[in-house]
N, C-alpha and C positions, 0 to 999 in steps of 0.2 A: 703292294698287295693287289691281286687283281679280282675285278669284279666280275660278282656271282650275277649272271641276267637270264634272263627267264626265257627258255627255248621258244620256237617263231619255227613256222614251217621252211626247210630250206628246198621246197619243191612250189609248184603253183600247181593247181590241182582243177579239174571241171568238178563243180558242186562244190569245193571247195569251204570248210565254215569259219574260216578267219575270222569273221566279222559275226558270225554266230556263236562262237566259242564259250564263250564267258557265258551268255543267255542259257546254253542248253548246260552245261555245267550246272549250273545253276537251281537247272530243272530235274536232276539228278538224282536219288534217294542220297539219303547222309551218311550212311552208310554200309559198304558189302566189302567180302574180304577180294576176290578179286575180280577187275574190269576187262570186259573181253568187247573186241570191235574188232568183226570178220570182215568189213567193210574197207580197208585200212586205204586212205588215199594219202594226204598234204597232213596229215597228223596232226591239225588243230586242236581235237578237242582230245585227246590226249596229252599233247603238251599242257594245254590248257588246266589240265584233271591233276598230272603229274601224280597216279594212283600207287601205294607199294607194292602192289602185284597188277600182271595184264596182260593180256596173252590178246596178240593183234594178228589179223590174217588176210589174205588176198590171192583171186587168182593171176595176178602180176608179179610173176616171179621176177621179174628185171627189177621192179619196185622193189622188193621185199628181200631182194639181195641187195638193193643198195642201201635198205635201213640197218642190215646187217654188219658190211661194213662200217657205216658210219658211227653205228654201236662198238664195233671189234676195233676199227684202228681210224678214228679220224683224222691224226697226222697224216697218214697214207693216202686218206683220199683229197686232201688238202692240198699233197705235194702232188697230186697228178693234177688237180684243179688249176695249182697254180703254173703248169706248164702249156696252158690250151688259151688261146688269144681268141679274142672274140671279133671274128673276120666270118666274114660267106665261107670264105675257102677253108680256112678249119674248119667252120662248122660242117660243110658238106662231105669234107675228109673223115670228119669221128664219125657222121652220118652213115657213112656208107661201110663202115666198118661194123662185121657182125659181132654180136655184142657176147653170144654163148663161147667162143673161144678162148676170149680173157680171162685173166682170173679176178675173183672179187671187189678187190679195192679198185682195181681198172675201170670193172663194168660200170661199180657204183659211180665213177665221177663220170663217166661217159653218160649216166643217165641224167647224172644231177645241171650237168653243162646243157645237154641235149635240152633239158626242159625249160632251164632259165633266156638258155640265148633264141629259140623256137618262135616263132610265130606265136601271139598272145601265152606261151605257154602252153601249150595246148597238146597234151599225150593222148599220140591216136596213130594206132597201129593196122596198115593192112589186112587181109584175109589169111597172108604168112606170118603174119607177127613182126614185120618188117616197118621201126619207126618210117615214118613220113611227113613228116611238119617240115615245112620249109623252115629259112631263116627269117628271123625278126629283124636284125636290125636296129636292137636298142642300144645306146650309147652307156651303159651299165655295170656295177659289178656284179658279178653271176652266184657270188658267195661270201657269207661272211663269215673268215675264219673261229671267232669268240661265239656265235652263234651254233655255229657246225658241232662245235666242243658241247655246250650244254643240250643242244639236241643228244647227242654221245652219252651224256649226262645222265641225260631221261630215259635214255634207253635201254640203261642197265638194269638189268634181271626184268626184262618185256622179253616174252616166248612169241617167235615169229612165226608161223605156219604157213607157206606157199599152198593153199588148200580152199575148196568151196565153202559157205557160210556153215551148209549142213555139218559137213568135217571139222570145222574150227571149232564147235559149240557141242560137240559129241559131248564132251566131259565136263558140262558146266552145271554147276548147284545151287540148289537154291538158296546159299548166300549169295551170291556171284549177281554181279549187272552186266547187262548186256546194252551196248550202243550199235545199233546198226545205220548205214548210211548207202543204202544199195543206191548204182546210179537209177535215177529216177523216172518214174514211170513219165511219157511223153504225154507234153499239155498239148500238143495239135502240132502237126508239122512235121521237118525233117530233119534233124541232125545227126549228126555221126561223130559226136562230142564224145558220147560213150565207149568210144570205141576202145578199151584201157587194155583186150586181149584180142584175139583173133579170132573169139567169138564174141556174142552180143547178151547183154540180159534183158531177157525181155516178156511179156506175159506170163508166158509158162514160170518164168521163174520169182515173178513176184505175187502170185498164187504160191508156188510152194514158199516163198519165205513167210507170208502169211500163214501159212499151214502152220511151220516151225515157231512160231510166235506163239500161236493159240498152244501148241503142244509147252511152250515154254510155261507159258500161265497156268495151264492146268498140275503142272510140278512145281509150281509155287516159285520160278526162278523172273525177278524184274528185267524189262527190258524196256528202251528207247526207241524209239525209229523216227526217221526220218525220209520226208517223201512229197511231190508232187502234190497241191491240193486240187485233185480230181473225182468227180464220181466214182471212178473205179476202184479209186487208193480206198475214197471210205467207206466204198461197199466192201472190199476186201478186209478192214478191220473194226468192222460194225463191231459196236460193243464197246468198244474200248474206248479212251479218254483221247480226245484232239484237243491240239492248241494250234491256234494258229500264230504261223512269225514270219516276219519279213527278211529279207536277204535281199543279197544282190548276188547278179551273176554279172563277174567281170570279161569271161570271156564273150558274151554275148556278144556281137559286132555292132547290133541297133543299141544305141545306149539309153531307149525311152523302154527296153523290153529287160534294162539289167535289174530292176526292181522287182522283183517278184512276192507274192504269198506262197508258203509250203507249210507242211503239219508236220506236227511235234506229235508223234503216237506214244502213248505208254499204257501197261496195265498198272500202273498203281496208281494213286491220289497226289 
């Protein structure tokens, strides 16, 4: 008889909540009929939630085609996984191969490979939308078959939408909870971590998700967020309930800067 285990992200994601999952679960309301997170990265805290209804969304259609797959047909994308060797030269091979041509089960392991064997993992796309992370170089396996399966698992009856926060959350009530996890407003400095499309989110648009929040509360619908702890984040959601929680960030290259504080925003108690 084989054993039932409990799905793990099969991506590595920037911001990533691996190691926050369980904490923010946790901090969740008990409960709403169904969970929505327009945010969709490394799917921690939804594996984590494992909710009966939930509608996840992102503008990273390469992403959100390959959770699709791995929902529709994870043998397939298994069997393509299990034919790609973890050399420079494969990887520079799938690398350079554009990825809208294939069809879905292709793309998805082309992306699932791309991100495992990549440079710290690290998904960051051009001003074409054209991946570009060198090679890693780790001595590793890039997936695990029983894993891939109960990811598959969890994914069934989850509505994917390739669409902005505003669009994903069009049609959400106020029983319904919402997790957001937009990339995060910058604590000083430079990176281009966030770079998950070929555009960037940035001021202007964590202003309007804040807009969208406050409009959510005042229709009686709970939400989460998660964010940067800066002046601006909680001037943006004055009012509302902070918590503070520690995380790490793995990708960070300085490993005295992978410890961080970020807030836990919600409107309810």
């Amino acid at each position: 008889m084989s054993t039932v285990i409990a799905p793990r992200p099969i991506l590595k994601w920037a911001g990533g909540k691996q190691g926050l999952a369980k904490q923010l679960v946790g901090l969740f309301p008990d409960g709403f009929r169904t969970y929505y997170e327009p945010f969709f990265g490394g799917g921690s805290v939804l594996f984590t939630l494992r909710p009966g209804r939930a509608v996840v969304g992102d503008l990273n259609h390469w992403l959100l085609d390959t959770y699709r797959a791995v929902r529709d047909d994870p043998a397939g994308v298994a069997r393509q996984l299990d034919g790609m060797a973890n050399t420079k030269a494969e990887y520079e091979r799938i690398r350079a191969i554009a990825p809208e041509g294939r069809g879905l089960v292709e793309r998805a392991a082309q992306f699932i490979y791309l991100n495992k064997t990549c440079f710290r993992g690290l998904f960051r796309v051009n001003k074409k939308g054209r991946f570009n992370v060198p090679y890693g170089a780790y001595d590793r396996r890039y997936y695990d078959p029983a894993n891939l399966e109960a990811v598959a698992g969890c994914l069934q009856g989850v509505e994917i939408r390739a669409t902005d926060f505003e669009s994903c959350l069009a049609d959400v009530q106020a029983d319904d909870f919402v997790y957001l996890d937009p990339p995060y407003f910058k604590q000083g400095g430079y990176s281009d971590f966030d770079r998950y499309t070929p555009g960037k989110f940035r001021e202007p648009d964590h202003a309007r998700l804040a807009a969208l929040c406050r409009k959510l509360d005042a229709s009686g619908v709970r939400w989460a967020l998660s964010n940067s702890d800066t002046p601006h984040v909680r001037e943006l959601f004055d009012g509302f309930r902070l918590t503070t929680l520690t995380n790490r960030r793995d990708i960070n290259l300085d490993a005295r800067s992978r410890t961080i504080s970020e807030l836990l925003i919600t409107n309810y108690a």
